[in-house]
C-alpha positions as CSV (number, residue, x, y, z in Angstrom):
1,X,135.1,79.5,54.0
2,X,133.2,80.3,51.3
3,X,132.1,76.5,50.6
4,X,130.9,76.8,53.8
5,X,128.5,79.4,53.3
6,X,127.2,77.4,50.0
7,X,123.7,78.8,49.7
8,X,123.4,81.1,52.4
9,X,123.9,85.0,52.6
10,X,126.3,86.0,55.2
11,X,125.6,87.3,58.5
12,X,125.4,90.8,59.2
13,X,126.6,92.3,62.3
14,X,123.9,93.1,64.7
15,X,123.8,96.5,66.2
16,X,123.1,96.5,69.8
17,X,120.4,98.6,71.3
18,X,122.8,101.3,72.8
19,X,124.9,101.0,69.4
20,X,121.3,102.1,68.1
21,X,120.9,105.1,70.2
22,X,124.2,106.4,70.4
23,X,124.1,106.2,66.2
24,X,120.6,108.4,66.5
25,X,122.2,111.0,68.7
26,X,125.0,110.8,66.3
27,X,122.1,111.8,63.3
28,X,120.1,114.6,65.3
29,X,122.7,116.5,66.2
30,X,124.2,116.5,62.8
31,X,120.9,117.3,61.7
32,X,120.5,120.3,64.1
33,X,123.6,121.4,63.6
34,X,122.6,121.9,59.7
35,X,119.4,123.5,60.7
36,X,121.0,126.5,63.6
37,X,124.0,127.3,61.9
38,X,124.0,130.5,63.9
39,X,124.4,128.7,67.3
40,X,127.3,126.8,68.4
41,X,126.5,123.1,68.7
42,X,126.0,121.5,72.3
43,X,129.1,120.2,74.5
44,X,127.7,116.7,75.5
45,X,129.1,117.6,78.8
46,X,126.9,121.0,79.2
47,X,124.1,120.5,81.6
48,X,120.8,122.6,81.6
49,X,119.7,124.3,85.0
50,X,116.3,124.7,86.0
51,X,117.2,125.7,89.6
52,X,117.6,129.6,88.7
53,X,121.0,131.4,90.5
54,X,123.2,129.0,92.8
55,X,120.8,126.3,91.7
56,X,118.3,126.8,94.1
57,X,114.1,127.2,93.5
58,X,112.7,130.0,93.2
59,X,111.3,129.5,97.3
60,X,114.7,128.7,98.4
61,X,115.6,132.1,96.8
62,X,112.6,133.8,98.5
63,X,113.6,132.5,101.9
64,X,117.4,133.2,101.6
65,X,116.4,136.8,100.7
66,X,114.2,137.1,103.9
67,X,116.8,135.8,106.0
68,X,119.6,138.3,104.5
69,X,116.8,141.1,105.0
70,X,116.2,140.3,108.3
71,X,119.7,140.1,109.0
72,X,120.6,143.4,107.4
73,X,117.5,144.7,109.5
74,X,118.7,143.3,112.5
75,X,122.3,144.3,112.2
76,X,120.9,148.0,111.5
77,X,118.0,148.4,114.1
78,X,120.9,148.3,117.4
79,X,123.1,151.1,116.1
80,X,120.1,153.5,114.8
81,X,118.1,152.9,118.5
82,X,121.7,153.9,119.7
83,X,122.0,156.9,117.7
84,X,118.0,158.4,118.0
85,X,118.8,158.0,122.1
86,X,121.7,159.5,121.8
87,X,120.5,162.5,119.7
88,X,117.6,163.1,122.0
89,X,120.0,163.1,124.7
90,X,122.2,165.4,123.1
91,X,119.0,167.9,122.2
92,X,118.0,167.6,125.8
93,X,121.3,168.8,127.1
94,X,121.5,171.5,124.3
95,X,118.3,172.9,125.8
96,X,119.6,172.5,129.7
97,X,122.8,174.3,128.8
98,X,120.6,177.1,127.0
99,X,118.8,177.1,129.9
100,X,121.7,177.6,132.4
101,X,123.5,180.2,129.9
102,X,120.2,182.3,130.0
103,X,120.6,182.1,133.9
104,X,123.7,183.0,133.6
105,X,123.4,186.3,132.0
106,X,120.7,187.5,134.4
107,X,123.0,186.6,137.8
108,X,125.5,189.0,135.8
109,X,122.7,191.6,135.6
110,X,122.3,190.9,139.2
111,X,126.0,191.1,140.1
112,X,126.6,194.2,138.1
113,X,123.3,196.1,140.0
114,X,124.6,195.1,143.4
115,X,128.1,196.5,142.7
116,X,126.8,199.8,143.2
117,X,126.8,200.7,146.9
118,X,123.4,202.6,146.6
119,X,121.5,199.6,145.4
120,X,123.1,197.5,147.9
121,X,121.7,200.4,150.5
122,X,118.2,200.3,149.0
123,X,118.1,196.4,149.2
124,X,119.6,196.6,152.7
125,X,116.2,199.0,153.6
126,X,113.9,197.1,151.9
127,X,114.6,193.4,152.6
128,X,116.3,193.7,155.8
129,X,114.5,196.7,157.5
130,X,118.0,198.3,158.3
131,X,118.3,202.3,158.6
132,X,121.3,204.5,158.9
133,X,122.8,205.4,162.3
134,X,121.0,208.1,163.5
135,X,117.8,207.8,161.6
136,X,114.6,206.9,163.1
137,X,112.5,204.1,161.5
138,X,109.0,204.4,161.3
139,X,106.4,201.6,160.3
140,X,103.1,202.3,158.4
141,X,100.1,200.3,159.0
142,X,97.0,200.5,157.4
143,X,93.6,199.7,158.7
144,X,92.8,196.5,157.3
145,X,96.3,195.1,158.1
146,X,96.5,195.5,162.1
147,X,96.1,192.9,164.5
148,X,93.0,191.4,163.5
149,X,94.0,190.5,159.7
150,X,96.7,188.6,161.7
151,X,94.1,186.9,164.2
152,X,92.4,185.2,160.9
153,X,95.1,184.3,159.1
154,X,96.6,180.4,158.1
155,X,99.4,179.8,160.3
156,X,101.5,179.6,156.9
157,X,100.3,182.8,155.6
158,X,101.0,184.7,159.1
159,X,104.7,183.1,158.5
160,X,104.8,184.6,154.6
161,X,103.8,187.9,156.0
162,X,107.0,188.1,158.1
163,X,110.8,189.5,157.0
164,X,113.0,186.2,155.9
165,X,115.2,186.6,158.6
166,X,112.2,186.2,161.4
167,X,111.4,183.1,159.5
168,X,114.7,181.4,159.3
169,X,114.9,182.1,163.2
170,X,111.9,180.5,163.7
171,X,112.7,177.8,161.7
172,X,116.1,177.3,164.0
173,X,114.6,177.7,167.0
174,X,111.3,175.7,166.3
175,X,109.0,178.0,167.9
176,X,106.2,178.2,166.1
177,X,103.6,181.1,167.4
């Protein structure tokens, strides 16, 4: 082969363009390897993101955080309305039962003054215009409250003026003068 060849150089191999580059990567990373020796060299494999956490933008991000607000939000507003009814509720019924034990106490008082058979006597005099057998019961009237105060009076206030049993009869019976 060599008489063929007879006055010319042989051929070199030529590179290809991609033979090219991959031989430049080859050189810069060796080269920036030598440079950082504090850093470990690149995996050809590793990929950069620029898409931030779970590779989304920065606007995604915003709007997934909204939503998981507004969820949150949402998933708390039902049970707190729930509970600030429910404690007004129970405040309310707190006071009512207050209310009712105050009550209460003073129908004890009551009960407790009526257990003596003198009150009982005095309330039976007063309210109900009873006397004792054998007494005589005698009605005071004053001048300005005879006949005529009674003339000029609202039916209504005629009725006030009488003993509770007349007006529960009258109320039974209907009649009204």
């Amino acid at each position: 082969m060599p008489e063929r060849e007879h006055g010319r150089q042989p051929r070199r191999r030529q590179e290809t363009s991609a033979q090219r580059r991959g031989s430049d990567r080859a050189r810069r990373a060796a080269s920036s390897d030598q440079q950082r020796p504090s850093r470990s060299p690149r995996k050809p494999a590793e990929r950069t993101r620029t898409g931030g956490a779970f590779g989304l933008s920065a606007t995604r991000q915003a709007a997934v955080l909204a939503m998981v607000v507004c969820a949150l939000a949402l998933s708390v507003a039902v049970p707190l309305r729930t509970y600030l009814t429910q404690h007004a509720q129970v405040q309310q019924e707190l006071a009512a039962q207050a209310q009712l034990q105050q009550q209460e106490q003073q129908l004890e008082q009551r009960k407790q003054q009526l257990s003596d058979p003198a009150e009982i006597q005095a309330e039976a005099r007063s309210r109900l215009g009873m006397v004792m057998p054998g007494e005589t019961p005698y009605t005071v009237q004053l001048p300005g409250d005879g006949q005529q105060g009674d003339q000029h009076g609202s039916p209504q206030q005629q009725a006030a003026d009488k003993p509770w049993f007349e007006q529960l009869w009258t109320s039974i019976t209907g009649s009204g003068s």
